[in-house]
Structures are given as structure tokens and as C-alpha cells.
Backbone atoms as SQL, in Angstrom:
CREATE TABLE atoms (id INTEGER PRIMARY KEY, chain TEXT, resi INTEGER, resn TEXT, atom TEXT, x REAL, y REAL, z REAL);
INSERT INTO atoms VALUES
  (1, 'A', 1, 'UNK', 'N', 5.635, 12.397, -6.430),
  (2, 'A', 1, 'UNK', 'CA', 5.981, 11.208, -5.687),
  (3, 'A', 1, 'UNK', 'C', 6.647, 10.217, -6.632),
  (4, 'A', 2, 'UNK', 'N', 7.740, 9.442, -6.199),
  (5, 'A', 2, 'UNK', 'CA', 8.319, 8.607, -6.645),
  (6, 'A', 2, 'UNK', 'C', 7.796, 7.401, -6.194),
  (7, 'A', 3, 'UNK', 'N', 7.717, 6.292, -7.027),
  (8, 'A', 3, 'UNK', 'CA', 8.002, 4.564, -6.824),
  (9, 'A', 3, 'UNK', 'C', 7.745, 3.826, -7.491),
  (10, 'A', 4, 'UNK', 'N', 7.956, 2.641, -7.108),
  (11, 'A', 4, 'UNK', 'CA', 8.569, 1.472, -7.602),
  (12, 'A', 4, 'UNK', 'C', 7.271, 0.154, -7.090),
  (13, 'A', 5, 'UNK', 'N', 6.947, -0.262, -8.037),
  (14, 'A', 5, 'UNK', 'CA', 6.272, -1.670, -7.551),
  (15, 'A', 5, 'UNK', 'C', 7.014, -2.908, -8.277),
  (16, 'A', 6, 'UNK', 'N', 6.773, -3.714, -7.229),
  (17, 'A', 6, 'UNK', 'CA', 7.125, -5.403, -7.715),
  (18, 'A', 6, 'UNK', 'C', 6.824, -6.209, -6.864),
  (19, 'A', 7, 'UNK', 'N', 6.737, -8.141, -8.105),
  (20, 'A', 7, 'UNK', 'CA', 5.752, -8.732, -7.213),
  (21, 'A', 7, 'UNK', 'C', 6.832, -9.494, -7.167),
  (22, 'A', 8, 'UNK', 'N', 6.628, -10.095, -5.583),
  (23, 'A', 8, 'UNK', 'CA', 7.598, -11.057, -4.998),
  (24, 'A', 8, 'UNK', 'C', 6.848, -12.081, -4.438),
  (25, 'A', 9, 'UNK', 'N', 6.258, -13.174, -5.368),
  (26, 'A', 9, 'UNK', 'CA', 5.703, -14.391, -4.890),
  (27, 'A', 9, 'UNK', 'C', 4.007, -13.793, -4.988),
  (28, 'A', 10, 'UNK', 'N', 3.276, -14.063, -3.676),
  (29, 'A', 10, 'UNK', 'CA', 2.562, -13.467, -3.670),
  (30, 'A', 10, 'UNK', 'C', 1.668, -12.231, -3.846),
  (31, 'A', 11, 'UNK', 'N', 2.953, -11.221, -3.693),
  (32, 'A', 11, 'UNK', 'CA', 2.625, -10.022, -3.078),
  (33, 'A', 11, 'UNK', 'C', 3.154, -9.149, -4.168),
  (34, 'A', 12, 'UNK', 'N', 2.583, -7.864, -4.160),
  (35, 'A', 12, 'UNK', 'CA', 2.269, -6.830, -4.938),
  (36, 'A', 12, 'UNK', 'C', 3.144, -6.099, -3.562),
  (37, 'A', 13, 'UNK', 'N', 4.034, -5.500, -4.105),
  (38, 'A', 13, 'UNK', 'CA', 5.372, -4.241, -3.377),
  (39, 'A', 13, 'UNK', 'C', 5.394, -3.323, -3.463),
  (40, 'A', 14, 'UNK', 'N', 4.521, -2.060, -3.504),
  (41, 'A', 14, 'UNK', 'CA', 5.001, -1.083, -3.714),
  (42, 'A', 14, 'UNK', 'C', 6.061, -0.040, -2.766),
  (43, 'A', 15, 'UNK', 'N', 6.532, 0.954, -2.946),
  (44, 'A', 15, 'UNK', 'CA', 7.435, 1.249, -2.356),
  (45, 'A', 15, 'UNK', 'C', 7.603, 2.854, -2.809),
  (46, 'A', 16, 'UNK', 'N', 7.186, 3.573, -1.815),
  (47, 'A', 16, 'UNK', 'CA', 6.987, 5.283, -2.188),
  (48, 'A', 16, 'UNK', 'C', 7.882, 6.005, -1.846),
  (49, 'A', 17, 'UNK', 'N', 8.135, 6.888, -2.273),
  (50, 'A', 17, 'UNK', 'CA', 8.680, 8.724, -1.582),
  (51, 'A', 17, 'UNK', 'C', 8.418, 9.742, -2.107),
  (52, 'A', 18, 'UNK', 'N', 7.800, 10.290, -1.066),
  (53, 'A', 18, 'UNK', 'CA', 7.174, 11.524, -1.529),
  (54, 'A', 18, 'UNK', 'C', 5.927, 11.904, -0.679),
  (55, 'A', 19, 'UNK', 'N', 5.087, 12.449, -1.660),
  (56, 'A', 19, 'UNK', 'CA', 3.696, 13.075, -1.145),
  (57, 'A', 19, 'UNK', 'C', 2.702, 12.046, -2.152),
  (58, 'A', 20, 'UNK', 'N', 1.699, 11.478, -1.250),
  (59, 'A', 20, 'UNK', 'CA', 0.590, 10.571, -2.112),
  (60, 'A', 20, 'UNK', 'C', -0.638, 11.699, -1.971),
  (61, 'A', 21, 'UNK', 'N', -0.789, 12.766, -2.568),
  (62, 'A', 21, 'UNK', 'CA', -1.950, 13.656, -2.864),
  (63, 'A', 21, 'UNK', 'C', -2.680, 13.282, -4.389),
  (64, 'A', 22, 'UNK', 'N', -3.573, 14.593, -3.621),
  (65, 'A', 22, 'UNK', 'CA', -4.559, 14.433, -5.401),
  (66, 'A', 22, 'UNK', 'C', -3.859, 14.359, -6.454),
  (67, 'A', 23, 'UNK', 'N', -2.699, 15.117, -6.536),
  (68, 'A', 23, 'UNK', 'CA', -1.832, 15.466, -8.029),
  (69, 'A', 23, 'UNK', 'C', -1.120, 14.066, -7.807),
  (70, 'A', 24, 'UNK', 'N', -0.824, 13.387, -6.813),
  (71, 'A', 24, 'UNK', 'CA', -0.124, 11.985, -7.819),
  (72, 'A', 24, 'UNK', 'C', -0.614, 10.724, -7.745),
  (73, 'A', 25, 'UNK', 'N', -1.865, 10.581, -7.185),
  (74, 'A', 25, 'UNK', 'CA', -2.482, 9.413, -6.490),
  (75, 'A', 25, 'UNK', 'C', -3.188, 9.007, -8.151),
  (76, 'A', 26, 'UNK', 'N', -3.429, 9.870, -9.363),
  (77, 'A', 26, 'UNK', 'CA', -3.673, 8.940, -10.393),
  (78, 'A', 26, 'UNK', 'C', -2.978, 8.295, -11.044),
  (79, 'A', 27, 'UNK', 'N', -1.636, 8.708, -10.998),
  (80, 'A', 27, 'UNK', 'CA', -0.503, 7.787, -11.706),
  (81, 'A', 27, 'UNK', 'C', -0.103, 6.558, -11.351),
  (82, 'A', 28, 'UNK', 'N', -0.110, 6.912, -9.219),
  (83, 'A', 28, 'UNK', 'CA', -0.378, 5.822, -8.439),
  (84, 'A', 28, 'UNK', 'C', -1.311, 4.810, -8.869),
  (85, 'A', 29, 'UNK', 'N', -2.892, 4.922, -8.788),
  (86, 'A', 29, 'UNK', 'CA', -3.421, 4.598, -8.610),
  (87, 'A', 29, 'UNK', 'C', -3.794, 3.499, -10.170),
  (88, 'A', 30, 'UNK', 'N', -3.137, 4.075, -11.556),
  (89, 'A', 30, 'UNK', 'CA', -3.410, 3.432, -12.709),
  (90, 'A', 30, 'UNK', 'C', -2.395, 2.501, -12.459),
  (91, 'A', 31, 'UNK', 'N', -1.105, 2.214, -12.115),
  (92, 'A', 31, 'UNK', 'CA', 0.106, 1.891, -11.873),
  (93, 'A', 31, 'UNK', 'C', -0.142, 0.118, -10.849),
  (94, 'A', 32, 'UNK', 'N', -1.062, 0.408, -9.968),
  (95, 'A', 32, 'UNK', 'CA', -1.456, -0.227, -9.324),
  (96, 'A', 32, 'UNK', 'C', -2.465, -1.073, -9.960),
  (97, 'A', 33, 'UNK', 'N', -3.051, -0.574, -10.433),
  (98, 'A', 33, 'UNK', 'CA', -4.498, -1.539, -11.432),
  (99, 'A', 33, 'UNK', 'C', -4.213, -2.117, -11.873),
  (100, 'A', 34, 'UNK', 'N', -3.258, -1.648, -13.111),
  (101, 'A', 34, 'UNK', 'CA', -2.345, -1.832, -13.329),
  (102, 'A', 34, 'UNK', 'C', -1.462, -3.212, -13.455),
  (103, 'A', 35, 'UNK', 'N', -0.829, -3.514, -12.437),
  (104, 'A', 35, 'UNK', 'CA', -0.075, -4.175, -11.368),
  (105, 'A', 35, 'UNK', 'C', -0.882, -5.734, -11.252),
  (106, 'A', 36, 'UNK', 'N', -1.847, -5.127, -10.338),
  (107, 'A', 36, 'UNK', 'CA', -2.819, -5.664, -10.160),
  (108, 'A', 36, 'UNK', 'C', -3.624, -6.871, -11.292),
  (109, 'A', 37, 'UNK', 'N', -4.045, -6.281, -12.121),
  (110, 'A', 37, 'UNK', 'CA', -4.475, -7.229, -13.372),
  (111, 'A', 37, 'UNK', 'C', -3.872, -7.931, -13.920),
  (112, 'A', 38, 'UNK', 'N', -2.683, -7.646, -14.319),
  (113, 'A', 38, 'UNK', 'CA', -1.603, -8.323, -15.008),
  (114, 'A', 38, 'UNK', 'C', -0.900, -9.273, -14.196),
  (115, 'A', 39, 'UNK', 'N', -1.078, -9.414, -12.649),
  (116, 'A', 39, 'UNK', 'CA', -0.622, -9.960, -11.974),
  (117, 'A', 39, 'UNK', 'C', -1.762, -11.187, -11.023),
  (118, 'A', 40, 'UNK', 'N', -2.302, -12.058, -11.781),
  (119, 'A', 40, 'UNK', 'CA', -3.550, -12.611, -11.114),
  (120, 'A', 40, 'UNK', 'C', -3.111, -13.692, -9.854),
  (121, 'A', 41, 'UNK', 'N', -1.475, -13.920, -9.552),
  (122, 'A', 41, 'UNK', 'CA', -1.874, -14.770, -8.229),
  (123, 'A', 41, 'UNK', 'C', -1.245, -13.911, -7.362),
  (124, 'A', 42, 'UNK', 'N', -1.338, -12.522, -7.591),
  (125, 'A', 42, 'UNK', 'CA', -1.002, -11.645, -6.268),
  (126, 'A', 42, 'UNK', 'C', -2.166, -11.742, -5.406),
  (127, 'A', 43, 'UNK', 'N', -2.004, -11.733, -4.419),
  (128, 'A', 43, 'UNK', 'CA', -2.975, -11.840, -3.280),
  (129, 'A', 43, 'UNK', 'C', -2.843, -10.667, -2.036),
  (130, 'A', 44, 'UNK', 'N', -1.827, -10.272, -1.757),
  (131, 'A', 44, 'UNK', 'CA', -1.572, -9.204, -0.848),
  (132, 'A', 44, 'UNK', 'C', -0.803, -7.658, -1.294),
  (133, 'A', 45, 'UNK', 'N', -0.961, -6.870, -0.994),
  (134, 'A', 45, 'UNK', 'CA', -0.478, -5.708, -1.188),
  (135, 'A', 45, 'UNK', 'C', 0.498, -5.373, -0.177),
  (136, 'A', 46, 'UNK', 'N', 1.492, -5.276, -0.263),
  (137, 'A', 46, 'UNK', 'CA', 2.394, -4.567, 0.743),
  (138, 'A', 46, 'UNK', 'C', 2.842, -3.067, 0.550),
  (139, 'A', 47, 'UNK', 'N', 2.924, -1.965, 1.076),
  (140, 'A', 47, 'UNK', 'CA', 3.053, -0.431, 1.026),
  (141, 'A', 47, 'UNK', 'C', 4.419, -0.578, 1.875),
  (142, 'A', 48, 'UNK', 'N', 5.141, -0.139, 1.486),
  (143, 'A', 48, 'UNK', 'CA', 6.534, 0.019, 2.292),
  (144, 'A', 48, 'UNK', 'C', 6.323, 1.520, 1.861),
  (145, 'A', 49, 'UNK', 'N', 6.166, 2.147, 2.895),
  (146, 'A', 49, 'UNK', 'CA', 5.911, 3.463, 3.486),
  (147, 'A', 49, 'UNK', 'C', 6.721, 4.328, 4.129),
  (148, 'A', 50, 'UNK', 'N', 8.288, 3.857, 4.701),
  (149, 'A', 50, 'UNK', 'CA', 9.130, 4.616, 5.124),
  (150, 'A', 50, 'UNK', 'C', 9.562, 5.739, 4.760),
  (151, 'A', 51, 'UNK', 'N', 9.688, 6.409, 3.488),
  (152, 'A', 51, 'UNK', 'CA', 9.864, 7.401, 2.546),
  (153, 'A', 51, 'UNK', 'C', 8.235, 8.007, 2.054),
  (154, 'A', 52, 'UNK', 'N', 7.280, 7.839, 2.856),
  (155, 'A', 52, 'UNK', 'CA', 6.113, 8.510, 2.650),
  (156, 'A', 52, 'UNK', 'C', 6.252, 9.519, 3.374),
  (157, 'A', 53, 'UNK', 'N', 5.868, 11.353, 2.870),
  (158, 'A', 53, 'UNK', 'CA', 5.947, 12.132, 4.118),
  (159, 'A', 53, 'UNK', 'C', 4.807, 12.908, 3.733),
  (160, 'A', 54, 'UNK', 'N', 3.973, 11.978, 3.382),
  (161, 'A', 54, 'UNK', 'CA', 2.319, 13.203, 3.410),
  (162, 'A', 54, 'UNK', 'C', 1.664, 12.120, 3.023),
  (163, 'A', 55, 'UNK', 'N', 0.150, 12.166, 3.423),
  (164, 'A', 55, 'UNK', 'CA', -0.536, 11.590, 2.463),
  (165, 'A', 55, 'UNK', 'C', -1.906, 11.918, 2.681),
  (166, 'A', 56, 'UNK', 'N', -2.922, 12.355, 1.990),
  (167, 'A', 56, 'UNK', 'CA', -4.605, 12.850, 2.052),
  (168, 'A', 56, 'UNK', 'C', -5.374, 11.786, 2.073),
  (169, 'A', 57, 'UNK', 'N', -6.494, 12.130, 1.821),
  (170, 'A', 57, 'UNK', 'CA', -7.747, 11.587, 1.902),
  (171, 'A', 57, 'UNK', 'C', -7.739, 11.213, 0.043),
  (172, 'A', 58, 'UNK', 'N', -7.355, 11.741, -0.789),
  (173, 'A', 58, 'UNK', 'CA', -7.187, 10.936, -1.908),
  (174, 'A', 58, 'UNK', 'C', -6.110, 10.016, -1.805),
  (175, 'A', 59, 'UNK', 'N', -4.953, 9.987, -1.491),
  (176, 'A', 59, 'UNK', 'CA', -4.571, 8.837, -0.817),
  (177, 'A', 59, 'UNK', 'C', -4.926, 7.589, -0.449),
  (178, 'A', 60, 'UNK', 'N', -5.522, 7.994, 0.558),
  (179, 'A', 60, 'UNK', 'CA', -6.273, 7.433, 1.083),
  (180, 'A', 60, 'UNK', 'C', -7.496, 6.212, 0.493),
  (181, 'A', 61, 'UNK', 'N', -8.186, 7.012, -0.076),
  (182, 'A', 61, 'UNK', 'CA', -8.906, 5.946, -0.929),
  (183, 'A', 61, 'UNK', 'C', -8.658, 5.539, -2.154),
  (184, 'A', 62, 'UNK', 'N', -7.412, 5.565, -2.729),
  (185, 'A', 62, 'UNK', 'CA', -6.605, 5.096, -3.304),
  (186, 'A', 62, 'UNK', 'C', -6.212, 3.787, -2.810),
  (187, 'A', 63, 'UNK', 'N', -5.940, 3.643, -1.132),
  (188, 'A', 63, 'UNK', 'CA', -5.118, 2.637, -0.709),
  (189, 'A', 63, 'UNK', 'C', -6.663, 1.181, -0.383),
  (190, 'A', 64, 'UNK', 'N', -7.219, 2.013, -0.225),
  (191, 'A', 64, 'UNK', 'CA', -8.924, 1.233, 0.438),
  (192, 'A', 64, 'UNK', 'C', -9.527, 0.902, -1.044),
  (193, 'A', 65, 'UNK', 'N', -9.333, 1.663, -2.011),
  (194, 'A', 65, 'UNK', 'CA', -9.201, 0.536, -3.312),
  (195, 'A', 65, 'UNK', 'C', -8.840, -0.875, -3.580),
  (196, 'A', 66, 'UNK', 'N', -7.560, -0.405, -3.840),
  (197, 'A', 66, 'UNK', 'CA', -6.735, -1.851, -3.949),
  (198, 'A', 66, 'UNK', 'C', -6.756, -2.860, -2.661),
  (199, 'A', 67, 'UNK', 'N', -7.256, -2.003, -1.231),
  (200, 'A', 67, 'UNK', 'CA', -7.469, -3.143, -0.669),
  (201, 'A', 67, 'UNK', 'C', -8.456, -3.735, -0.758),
  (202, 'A', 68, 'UNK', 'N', -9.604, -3.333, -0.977),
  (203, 'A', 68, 'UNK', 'CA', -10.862, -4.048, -1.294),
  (204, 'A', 68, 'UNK', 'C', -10.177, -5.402, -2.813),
  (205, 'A', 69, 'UNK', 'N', -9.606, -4.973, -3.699),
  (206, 'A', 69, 'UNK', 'CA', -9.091, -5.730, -4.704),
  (207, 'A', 69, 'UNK', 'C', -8.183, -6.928, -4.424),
  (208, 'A', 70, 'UNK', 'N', -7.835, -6.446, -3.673),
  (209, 'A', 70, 'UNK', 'CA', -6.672, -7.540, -2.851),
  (210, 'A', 70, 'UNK', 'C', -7.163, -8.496, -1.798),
  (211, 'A', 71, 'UNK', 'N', -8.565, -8.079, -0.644),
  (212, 'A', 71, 'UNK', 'CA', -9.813, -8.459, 0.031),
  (213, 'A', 71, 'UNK', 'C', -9.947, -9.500, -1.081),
  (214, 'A', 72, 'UNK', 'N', -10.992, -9.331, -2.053),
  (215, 'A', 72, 'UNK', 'CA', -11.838, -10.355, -2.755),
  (216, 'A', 72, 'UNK', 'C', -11.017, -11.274, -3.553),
  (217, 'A', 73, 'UNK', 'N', -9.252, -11.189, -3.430),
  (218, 'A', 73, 'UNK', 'CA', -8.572, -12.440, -3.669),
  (219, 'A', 73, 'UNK', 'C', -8.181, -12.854, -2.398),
  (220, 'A', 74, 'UNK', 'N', -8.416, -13.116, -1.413),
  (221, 'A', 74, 'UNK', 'CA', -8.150, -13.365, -0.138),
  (222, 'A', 74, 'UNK', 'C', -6.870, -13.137, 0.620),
  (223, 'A', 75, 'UNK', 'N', -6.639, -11.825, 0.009),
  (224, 'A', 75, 'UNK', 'CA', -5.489, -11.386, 0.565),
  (225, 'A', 75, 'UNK', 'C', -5.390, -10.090, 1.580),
  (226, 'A', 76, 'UNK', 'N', -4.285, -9.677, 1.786),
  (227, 'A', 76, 'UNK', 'CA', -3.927, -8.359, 3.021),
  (228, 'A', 76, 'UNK', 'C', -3.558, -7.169, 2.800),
  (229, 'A', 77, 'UNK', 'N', -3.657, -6.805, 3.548),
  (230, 'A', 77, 'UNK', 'CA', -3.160, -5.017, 3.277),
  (231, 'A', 77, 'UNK', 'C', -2.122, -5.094, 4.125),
  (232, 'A', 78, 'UNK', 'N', -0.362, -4.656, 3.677),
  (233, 'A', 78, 'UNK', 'CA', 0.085, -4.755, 4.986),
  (234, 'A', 78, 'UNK', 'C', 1.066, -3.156, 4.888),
  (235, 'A', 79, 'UNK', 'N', 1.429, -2.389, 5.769),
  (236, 'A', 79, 'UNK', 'CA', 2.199, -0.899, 5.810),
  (237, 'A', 79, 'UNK', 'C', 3.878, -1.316, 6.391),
  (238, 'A', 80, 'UNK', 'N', 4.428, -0.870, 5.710),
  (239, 'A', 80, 'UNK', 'CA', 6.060, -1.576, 6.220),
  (240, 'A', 80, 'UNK', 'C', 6.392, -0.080, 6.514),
  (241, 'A', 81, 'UNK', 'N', 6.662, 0.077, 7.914),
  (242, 'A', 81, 'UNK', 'CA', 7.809, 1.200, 8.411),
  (243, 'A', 81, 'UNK', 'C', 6.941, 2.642, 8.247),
  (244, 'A', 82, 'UNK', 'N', 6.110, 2.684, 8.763),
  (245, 'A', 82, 'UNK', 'CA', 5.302, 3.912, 8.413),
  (246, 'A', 82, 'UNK', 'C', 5.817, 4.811, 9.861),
  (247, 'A', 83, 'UNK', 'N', 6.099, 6.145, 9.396),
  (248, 'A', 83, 'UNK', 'CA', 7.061, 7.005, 10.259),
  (249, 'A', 83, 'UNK', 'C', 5.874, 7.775, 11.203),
  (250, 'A', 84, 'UNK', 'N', 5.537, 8.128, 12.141),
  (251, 'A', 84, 'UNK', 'CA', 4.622, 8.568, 13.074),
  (252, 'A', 84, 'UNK', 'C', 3.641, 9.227, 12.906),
  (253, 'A', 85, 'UNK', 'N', 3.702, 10.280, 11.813),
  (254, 'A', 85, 'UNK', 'CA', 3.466, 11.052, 11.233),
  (255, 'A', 85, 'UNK', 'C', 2.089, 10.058, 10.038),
  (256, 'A', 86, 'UNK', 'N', 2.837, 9.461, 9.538),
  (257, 'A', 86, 'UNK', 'CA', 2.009, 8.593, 8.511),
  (258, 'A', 86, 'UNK', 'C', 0.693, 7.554, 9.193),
  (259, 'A', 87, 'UNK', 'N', 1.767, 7.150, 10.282),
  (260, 'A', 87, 'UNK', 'CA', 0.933, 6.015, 11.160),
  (261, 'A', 87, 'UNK', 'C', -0.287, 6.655, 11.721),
  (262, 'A', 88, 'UNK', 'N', -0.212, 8.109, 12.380),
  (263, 'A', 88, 'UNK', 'CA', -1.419, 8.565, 12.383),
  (264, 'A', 88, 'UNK', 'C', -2.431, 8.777, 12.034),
  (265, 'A', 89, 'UNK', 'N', -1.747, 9.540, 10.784),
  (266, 'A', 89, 'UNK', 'CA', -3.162, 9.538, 9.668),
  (267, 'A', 89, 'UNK', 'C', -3.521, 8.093, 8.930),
  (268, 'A', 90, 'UNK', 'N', -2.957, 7.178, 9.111),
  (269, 'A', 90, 'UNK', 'CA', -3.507, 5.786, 8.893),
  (270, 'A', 90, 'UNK', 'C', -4.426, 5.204, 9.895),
  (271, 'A', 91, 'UNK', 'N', -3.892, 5.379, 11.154),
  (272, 'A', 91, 'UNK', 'CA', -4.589, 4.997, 12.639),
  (273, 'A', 91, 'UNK', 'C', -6.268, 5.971, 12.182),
  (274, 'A', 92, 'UNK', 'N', -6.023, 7.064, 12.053),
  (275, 'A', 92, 'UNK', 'CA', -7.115, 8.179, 12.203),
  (276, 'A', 92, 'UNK', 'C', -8.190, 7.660, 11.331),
  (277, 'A', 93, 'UNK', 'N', -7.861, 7.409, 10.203),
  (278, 'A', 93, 'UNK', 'CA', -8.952, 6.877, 8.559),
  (279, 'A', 93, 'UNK', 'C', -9.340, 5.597, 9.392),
  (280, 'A', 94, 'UNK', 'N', -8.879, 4.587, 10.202),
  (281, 'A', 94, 'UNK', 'CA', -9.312, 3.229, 10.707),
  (282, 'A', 94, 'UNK', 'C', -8.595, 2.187, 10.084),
  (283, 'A', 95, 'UNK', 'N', -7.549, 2.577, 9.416),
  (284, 'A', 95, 'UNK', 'CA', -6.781, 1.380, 8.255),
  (285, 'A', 95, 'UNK', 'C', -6.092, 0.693, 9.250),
  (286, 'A', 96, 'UNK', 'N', -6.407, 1.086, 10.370),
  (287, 'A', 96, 'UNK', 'CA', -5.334, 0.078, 11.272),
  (288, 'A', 96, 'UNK', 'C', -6.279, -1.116, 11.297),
  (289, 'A', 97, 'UNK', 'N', -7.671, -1.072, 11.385),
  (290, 'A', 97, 'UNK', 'CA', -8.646, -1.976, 11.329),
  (291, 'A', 97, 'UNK', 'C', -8.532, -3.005, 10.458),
  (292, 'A', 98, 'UNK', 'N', -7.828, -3.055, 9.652),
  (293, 'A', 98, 'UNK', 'CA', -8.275, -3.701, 7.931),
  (294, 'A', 98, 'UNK', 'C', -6.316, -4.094, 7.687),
  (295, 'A', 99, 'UNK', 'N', -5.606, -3.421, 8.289),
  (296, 'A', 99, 'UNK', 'CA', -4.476, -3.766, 7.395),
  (297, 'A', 99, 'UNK', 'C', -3.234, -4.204, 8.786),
  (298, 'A', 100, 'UNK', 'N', -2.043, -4.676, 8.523),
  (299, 'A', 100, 'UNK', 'CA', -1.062, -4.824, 9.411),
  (300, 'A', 100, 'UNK', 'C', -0.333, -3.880, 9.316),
  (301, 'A', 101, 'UNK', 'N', 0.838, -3.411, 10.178),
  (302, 'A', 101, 'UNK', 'CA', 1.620, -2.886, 10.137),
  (303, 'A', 101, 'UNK', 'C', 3.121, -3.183, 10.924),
  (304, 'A', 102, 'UNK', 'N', 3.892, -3.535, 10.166),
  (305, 'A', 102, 'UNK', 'CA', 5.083, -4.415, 10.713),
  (306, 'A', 102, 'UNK', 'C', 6.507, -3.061, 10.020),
  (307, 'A', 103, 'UNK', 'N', 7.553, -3.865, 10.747),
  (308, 'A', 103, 'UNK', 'CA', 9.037, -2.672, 10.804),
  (309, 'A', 103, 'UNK', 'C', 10.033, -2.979, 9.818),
  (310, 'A', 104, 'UNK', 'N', 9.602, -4.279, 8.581),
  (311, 'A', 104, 'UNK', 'CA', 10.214, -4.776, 7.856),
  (312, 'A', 104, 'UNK', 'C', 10.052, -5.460, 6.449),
  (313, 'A', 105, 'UNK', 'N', 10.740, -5.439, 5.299),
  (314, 'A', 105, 'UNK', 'CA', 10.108, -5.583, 4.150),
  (315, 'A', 105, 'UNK', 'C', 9.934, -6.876, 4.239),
  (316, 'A', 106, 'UNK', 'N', 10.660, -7.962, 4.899),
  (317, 'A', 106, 'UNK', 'CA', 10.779, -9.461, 5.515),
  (318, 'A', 106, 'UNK', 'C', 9.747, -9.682, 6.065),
  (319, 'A', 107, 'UNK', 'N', 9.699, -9.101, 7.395),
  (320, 'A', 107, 'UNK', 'CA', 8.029, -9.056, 7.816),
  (321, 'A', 107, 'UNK', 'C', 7.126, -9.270, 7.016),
  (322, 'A', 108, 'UNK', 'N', 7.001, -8.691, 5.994),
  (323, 'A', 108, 'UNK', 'CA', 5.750, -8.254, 5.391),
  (324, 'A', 108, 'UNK', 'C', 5.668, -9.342, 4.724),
  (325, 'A', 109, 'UNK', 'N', 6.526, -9.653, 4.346),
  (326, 'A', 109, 'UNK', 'CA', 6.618, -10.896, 3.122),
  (327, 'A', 109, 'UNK', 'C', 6.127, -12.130, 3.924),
  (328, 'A', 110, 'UNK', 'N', 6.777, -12.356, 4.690),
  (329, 'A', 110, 'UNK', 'CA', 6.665, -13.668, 5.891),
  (330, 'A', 110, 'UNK', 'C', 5.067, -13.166, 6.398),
  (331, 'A', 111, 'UNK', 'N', 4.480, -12.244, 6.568),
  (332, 'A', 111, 'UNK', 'CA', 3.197, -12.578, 7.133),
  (333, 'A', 111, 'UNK', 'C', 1.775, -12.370, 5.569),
  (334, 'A', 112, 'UNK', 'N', 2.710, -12.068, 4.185),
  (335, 'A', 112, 'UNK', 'CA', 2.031, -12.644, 3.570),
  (336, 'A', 112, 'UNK', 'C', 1.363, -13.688, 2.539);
């Protein structure tokens, strides 16, 4: 899997393609900590997800990580453009519960 993070104001950007499995969710996942620490008035996470075309249950709690991290600075979880396929298995785990999901990297920004 390929990507790219950056912070724009608030928010922590990441931006994928590929497969978020076991084999790449630690590179992800240090990348993000990462991110994260070095970055103390980020408050929201945004996933621009359009170029995601798999993603597991390590994935998965990969993403329920950093949102809990992003939670206890009073911030959001938000999914930009997640393709049907993705949105499911997001809907399915309950992340629809906990996070937004909007059709735009603007969006995302503006609602965080």
C-alpha cells in the first residue's frame, strides 16, 4: 500500500492506495503515531479512502487506534470517498457509529 499523510490546520490527512492488511498496516500504523505525536494540535484524522481497495480486520484496528487518539484530543474520525466495497466493511465493523463519512477532501476539512 501506498500513502501520503499531511497536516492541514487541524487535521491529520492521510491518503491511501492499495490494500491496508496485516503486511502493511505496521508501516501504516508507525507512520501515523508517528504523525500523530509530532503533531500535538492535530485534533481530527481524516482517511481519504478513494484509492482503498481492501482492507481487514488489522486494518481495521489500526484505524480504531488512532481514533481513540484523536477521541481523547477532542477530535473526529472522518472517511473521504470510500468506494462501496470499503463503505461496507466500514458500515459492518460499526465505524459508521464513531466516524463521518463525506464525498470530499473540502468536506472533511470544513467539518473538521
Amino acid at each position: 500500500m501506498r500513502f501520503s499523510i499531511d497536516v492541514i490546520g487541524q487535521a491529520l490527512v492521510a491518503t491511501m492506495d492499495g490494500d491496508l492488511d496485516l503486511h502493511t498496516c505496521p508501516q501504516f500504523k508507525e507512520a501515523l503515531t508517528e504523525a500523530l505525536a509530532k503533531n500535538t494540535q492535530v485534533k481530527h484524522l481524516v482517511l481519504d479512502v478513494r484509492n482503498l481497495s481492501f482492507i481487514d480486520s488489522s486494518g481495521l484496528g489500526v484505524i480504531l487506534g488512532r481514533y481513540r487518539d484523536v477521541q481523547a484530543r477532542g477530535g473526529k474520525l472522518i472517511f473521504v470517498k470510500a468506494n462501496p466495497h470499503i463503505k461496507r466493511v466500514l458500515r459492518l465493523s460499526g465505524m459508521h457509529r464513531i466516524a463521518d463519512f463525506v464525498d470530499s477532501p473540502t468536506e472533511a476539512l470544513e467539518r473538521a
